[in-house]
Structures are given as C-alpha cells and as structure tokens.
N, C-alpha and C positions, 0 to 999 in steps of 0.2 A: 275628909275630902269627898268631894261628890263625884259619883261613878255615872253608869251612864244613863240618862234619863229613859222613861218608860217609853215611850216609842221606838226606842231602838231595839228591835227584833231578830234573831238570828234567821239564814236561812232552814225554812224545812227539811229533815231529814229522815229515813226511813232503815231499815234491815235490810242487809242486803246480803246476798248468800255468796260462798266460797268459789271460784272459776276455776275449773280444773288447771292446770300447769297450763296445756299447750294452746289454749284459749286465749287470742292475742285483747288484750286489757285494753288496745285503742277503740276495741266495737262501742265499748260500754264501762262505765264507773260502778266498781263492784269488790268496796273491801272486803276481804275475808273473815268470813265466821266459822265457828266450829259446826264439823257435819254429823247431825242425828239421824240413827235411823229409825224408822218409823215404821211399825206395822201395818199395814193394810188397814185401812176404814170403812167402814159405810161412807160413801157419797152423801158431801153434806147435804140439807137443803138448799134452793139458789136463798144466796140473800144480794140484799140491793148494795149497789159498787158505791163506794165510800171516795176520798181523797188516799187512804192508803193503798185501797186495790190497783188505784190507777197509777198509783205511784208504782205498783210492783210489776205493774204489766208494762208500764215503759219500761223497766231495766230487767227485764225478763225475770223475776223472781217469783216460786213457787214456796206459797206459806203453805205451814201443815194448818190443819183447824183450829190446835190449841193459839199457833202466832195468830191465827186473825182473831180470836176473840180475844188474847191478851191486845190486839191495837185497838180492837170496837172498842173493851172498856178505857182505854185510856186515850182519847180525841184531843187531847191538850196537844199543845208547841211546848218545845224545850223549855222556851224561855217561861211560860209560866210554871212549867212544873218546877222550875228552880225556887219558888217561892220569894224568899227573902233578896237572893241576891240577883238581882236585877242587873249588876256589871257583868252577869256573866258570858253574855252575850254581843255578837256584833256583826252591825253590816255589810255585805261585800261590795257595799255603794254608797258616795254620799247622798244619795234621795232618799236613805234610809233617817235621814236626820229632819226633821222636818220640824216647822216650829209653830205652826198651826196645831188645830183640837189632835187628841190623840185619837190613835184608828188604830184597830187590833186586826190582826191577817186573819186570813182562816186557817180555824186548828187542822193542824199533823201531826199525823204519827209520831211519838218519840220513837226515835231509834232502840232497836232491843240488846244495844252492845256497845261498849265505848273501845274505841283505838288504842292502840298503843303508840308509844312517841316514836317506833321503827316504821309502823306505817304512816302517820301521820309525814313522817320525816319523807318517805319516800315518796307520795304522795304531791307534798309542794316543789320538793326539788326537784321534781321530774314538768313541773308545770312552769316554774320557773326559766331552767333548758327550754322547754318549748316557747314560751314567750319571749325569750330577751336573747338568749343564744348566748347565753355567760356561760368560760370553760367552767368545767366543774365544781374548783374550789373555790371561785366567788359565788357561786348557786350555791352551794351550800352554806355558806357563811352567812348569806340573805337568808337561806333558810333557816337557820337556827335563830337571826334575827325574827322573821315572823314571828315564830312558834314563844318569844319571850315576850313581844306584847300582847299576850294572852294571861299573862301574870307580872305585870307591871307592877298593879299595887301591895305586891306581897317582896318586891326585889329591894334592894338598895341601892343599886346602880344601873343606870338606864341607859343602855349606850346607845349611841347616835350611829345611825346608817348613814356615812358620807359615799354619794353617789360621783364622782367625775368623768367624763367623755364625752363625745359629741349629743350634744341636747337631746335629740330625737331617737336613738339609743334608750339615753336616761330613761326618758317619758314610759317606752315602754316598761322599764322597771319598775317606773312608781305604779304604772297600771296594774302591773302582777300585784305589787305591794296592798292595794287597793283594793283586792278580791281576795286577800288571805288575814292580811290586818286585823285586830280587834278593833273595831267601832272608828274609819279611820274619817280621817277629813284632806282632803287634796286641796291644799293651798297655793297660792302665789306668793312666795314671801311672807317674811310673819315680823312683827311689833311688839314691841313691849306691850301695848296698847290693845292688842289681837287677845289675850294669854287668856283673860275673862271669859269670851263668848269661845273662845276655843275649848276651854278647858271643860264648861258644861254640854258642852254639844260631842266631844267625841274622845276617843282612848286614844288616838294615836296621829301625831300629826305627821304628814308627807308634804313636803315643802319644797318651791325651785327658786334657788337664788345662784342663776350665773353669776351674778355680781355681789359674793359674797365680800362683806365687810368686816371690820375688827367688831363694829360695835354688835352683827348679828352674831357674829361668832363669839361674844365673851357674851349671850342670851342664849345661845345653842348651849354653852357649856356650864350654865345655871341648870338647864333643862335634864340633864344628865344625875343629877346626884338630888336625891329624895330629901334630903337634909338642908337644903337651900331652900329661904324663903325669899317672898317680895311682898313689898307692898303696893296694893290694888285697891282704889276707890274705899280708899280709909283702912281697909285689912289689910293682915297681913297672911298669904296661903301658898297652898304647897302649887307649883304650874308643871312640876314636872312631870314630863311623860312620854313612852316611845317616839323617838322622831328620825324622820329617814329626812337629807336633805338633797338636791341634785346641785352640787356647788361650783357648777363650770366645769371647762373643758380640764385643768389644769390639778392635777392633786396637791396638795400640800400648799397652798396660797395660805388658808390660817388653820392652825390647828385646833381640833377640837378634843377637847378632853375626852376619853371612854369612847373611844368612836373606833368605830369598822370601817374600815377605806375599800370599796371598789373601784375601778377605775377600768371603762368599761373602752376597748380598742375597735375601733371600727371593723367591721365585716361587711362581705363580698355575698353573704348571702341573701337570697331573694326573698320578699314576704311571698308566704304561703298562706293557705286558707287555715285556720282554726279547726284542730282535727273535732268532731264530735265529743271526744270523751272528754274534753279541756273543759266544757261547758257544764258537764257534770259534775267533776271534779270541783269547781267553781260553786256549784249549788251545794251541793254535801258537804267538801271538807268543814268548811268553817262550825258548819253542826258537829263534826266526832271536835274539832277543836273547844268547842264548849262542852260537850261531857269530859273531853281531859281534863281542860280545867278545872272542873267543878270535882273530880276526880282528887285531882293532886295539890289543889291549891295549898291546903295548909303543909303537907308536903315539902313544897318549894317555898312555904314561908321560911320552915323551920332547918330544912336541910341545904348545908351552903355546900358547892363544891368547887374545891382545893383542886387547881390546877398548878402543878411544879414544872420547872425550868422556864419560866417565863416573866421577864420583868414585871414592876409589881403593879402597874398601870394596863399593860396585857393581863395580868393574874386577876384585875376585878372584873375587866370584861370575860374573860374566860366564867367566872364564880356566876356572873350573871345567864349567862348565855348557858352555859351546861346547870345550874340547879333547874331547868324548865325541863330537860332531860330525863325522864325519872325510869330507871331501872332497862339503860342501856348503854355499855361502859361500851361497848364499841364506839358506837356515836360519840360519847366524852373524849374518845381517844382520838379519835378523826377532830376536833374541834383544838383540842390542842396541838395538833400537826398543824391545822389551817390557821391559827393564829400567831405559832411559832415561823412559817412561812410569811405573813404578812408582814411580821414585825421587822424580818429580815428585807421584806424589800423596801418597807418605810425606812429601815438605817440607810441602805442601801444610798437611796435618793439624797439624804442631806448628807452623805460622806463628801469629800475630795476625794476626787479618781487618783489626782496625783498623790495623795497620800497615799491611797491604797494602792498604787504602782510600788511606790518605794518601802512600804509594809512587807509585800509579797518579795522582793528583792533582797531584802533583809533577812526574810525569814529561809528565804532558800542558800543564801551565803550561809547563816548560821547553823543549816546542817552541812554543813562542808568538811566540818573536821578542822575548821581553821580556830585557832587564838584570836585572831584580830583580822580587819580589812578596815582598809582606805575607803574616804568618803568616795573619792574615784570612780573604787572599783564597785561599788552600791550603787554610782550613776550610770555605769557600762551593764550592772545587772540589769537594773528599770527599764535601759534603753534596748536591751535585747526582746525582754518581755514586751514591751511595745509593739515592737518591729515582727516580733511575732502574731500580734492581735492587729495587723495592720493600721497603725498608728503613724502618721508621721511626725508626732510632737519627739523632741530629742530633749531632754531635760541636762542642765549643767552640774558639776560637782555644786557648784556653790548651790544653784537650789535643789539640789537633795541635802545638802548640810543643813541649811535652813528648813524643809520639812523634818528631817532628824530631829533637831531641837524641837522645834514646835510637837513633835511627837513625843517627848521626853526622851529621846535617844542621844545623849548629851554624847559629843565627841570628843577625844582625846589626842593630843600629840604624842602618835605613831614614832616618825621619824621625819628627818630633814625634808622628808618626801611627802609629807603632809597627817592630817589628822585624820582618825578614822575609829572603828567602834571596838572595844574589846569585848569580848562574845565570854564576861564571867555570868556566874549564876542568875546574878538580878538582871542585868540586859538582854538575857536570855529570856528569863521570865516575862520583863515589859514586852518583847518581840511578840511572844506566845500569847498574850493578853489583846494586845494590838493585832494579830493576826484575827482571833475569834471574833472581832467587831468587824475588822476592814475585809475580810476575804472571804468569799463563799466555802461552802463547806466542802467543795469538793476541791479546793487548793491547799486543805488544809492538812497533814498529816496524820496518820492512825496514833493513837493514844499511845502503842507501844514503841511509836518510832519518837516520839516527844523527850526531849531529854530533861527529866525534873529534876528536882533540887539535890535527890537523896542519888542518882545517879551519875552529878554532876560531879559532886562530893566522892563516891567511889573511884568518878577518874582521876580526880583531882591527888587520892590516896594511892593510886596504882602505880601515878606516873612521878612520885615521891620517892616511894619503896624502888 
C-alpha cells in the first residue's frame, strides 16, 4: 500500500524542559523531561543563533552546552531522520499536500526525547475540551481516536469516527481532528470514485455528509476492515483508512460498522479567543506523535489488546483503539468504561421504552415473594412507574400481554380471573436477562439480592421439607 508521499512533512519540534508544579501550562507548551543537574561551566563562547535557539528562546528553555551541540550536530527534521519510512509523518493542514515540485522546509531540531502515550494522551484531550467543549468522555474517546491514526497501517481494524449534532458544532471537531490527525484531508463528501487520489495524497480522511446515504454508508463500512478490497482503474487495492465522518444532526440514521458514535448537544457557551498555548500544542504535538510512533510501531503491530465484557463488535474497536496505548493500563481501563458506556446508550436508543417499562415492572414484582401475578397487576406495576417519571401514557393489560409475549414472557392461565406469569426458575432467569439489556444499571439489583438457579432450587427444597 502506499503511504504517504514525500512532501508531506511533520511539524518542527524541539526539547523542551520540565515546568515546576505551580507554573500554570496555559503561559507556554512545555512537556516534561527529566531534570539534570549540572555543574558549573566556563561561559561558552557566543556562537551564532540557529533555528533551535530561537525555538528555545520562544518557549523559554535553557540548554546546557552539551544539548546545544548535540542539536548543531544534528540540523535534520524528524521526517528525514526517519530515513526509510516516510509514513511516518504528518500535516496538521491540508496545504501540507501539495501536488506541485516537491519543496523541503527548513531543518529542525529533532526533539531530544519522545512522549509517552499519558502525555500525549493529555495533551490532545485537553486541546480537544478547549476547542469543541465535548463533556469529557466524548473527548476522550476522540482522543484515543486520533492517537490510532498514527498507526493505521500496522491495525486490523479502522474504526470510523461518526460525528452527529448541529453542523457548526461538528465543524469545529473536524477542525481539532485536522491539527492532530496523521496526514489528514478534510473533505466534502467522498465516492467511490474519490478513494484513488484520496488514498495517495493523505492517511486520514475527515468527511461531512449531513445527508448520509445507504450507498455512502455500506463505502464507510468497506473503509473500516483492512481485509476488504476494491477494484479501481483495472486493480484491485486496499482504500482503507482512518475516517471521521459528520453525518447530520440525527445519530443512528445508518449504521456503521466499527464505528465511535459522538453526538455532540448544543451549548450556551460563548466563542472565546484561542488561548496561546492551543497554538503551541498544535505545532509540537504532532512531532512527539511521530517519535511515538516510530517508537512503538512494531509494538502495536504485533501486540493486540483483549478488552472483556464487551460485545464482540465493541471488543474489536476496543483491540484497535487501546493496542496504540502502549504501557498505560490506566488509559486501557478508562477506554473500556467509555465504550462499555456508549454501547449502553446505542442499545438504549433502538430499545422500546414500552418494553423496557414493562421489563422494569416485571422484574420488581418478581422480587416480591410472589409465585405468580396477573397480566393486570404487571399493567398497574408499568403504570405506577410511569406516573412516577411523569408520563401520561397508561398502558392496558392487553398491551402489556402482548409486549410479554413478544419478550418471550409467555403467560399462563392463572385462574377464572385471568392469565399472568409464574415467577419458576427459567422466567426468572429470562426476567434477569431482559433486565440487563432494557434497564440501566442503577434499576438494577446487587448480585447478592438476584435470586439464581441454585437458590431458587434451595427454596424450592425448604418449602418441601
């Protein structure tokens, strides 16, 4: 597959020294390196200011002698000291793509130190918040999104950033997206027809289709899985590749396979001016982001990570998303909260509320102590819960009977007085089963108050004896 062509350059980056604790981080962009001390010197001679000195005297940094003659001898940029691989880098603009002669920048300093994925990590989440004003667990989720298309071609699974909410909202997310991205391209809409000149010009596409279709959404969800091919202008090649899309106001219109849903709710707050340090953050990060990778690539070829309790369609976007993580299990663990949270509200959204009335109704009779109840008295349960969430819908026995059934909660004749559920082991168990999909966690009872099989069975032997 071809990566990314040679004009695409990362931006310049430099050393940057540690900021005591109470030193507020908005004056100046200044990740932390380890403190040496140093004995006393002779006073060097002057020498003439370079592109690294000026760089250290914008962000107030004091090199000892040895750092500045390790940067005089080495005046190369990132990207060329990477040698061979040329993907390993990328724009935080598309003017970085250019399809004219090729033009090399002026050398900089390499950096004398590569990030870790805790600051890196803190770093874009924090610039994200500033930009877009997502509560925190969609910034983060964006943010692990970045940080994976920085190693696209080493993943198996590419999961798609679905954006929804009001447009201009959006936009600003794809603008963050834009400055942290490996090598992105901000498109209108994309073709089948697009996938060619797209695919050699950039790592990561960023796409707005309010008017998302079936036919763009089963191309979105080709785009996801490295293992699909197409065929283009007589070949046949791989197009897949990070992609964030902004697909209307509305979530859930079509679904996309492997994909991270934010769904972003209008706010009351006012644009503000762009603090200073945003603009730094914006020039550097994406540099320590290309020593990580270049750091951890095979790493994250070779190391996949097992995320548990999570459907198996969550569990590959989880595997994707945390193998870019490399040797920070707190982050991993935060990653699988915020996906085990998502997934709960994507169910949420295609449930039936009336079902999940009459679930909850069900499942609170069946800690009663009772044998049996009448379809009835499960329509007078729902309708209390209602009336308590202020609701005025009143539902009938007959259509709680009819949701019964449809939930496999088949009914039985009670007595002359009508049909209604016997509360033995297995109806118990479908209740409890049905509860874990239809009800939030906090309707749902402690583990020890659940009555299972093998205690159903002890009362069942009590009340024998």
């Amino acid at each position: 597959m071809p990566d990314l062509p040679d004009n695409i350059n990362p931006a310049g980056g430099s050393s940057h020294a540690n900021p005591p604790a109470e030193v507020d981080c908005d004056e100046y962009f200044a990740p932390p390196v380890p403190q040496v001390s140093v004995a006393p010197a002779l006073k060097p001679a002057p020498r003439s200011r370079t592109l690294g000195t000026l760089v250290d005297e914008c962000l107030g940094i004091v090199r000892t002698p040895a750092e500045t003659n390790a940067t005089a001898e080495a005046p190369t940029s990132a990207a060329a000291a990477d040698g061979s691989n040329s993907g390993s880098g990328g724009s935080s603009s598309p003017s970085a793509v250019s399809s004219g002669p090729e033009t090399k920048p002026a050398a900089a300093p390499v950096p004398q130190r590569k990030a870790t994925a805790a600051e890196i990590f803190g770093w874009i989440k924090r610039s994200v918040v500033e930009q877009t004003h997502l509560p925190e667990a969609d910034a983060e989720l964006v943010t692990y999104w970045i940080i994976s298309t920085w190693f696209y071609d080493v993943l198996r699974v590419l999961p798609c950033l679905v954006i929804t909410g009001p447009m201009h909202h959006a936009m600003l997310v794809l603008d963050c997206l834009r400055d942290y991205c490996r090598a992105p391209a901000r498109v209108a809409g994309i073709r089948r027809s697009d996938l060619g000149a797209l695919n050699s010009a950039c790592c990561t596409y960023l796409l707005s289709e309010p008017d998302l279709d079936k036919r763009t959404a089963a191309l979105l969800n080709s785009l996801t899985d490295r293992k699909c091919r197409m065929v283009e202008g007589g070949y046949i090649s791989c197009f897949a590749k990070p992609t964030a899309i902004y697909a209307g106001e509305h979530p859930g219109v079509h679904k996309i396979q492997y994909s991270v849903q934010v769904h972003i709710t209008p706010t009351l707050i006012e644009a503000a001016s762009r603090p200073a340090w945003l603009q730094k953050y914006i020039e550097y990060v994406p540099e320590y982001l290309t020593k990580y990778r270049d750091a951890h690539r095979e790493t994250v070829r070779h190391i996949e990570f097992v995320a548990h309790g999570l459907p198996l369609e969550a569990a590959a976007i989880a595997s994707a998303l945390g193998s870019c993580i490399v040797d920070e299990p707190e982050l991993l663990n935060r990653l699988v909260l915020r996906l085990k949270g998502q997934n709960r509200e994507d169910r949420y959204r295609t449930l039936d509320p009336t079902e999940a009335i009459v679930v909850e109704a069900a499942l609170a009779l069946s800690r009663a102590d009772r044998e049996s109840v009448y379809v009835s008295e499960v329509a007078v349960e729902a309708n209390r819960l209602l009336e308590l969430r202020g609701e005025q819908v009143k539902l009938s026995p007959e259509k709680v009977g009819h949701r019964l059934k449809k939930l496999g909660l088949r009914s039985h004749r009670l007595s002359q007085a009508g049909n209604g559920l016997i509360f033995d082991k297995t109806t118990i168990a479908v209740i409890h089963q049905l509860a874990s999909v239809y009800l939030e966690e906090d309707f749902l009872p402690n583990d020890e108050n659940l009555p299972n099989q093998q205690s159903t069975e002890n009362k069942q032997l009590e009340e024998v004896m």
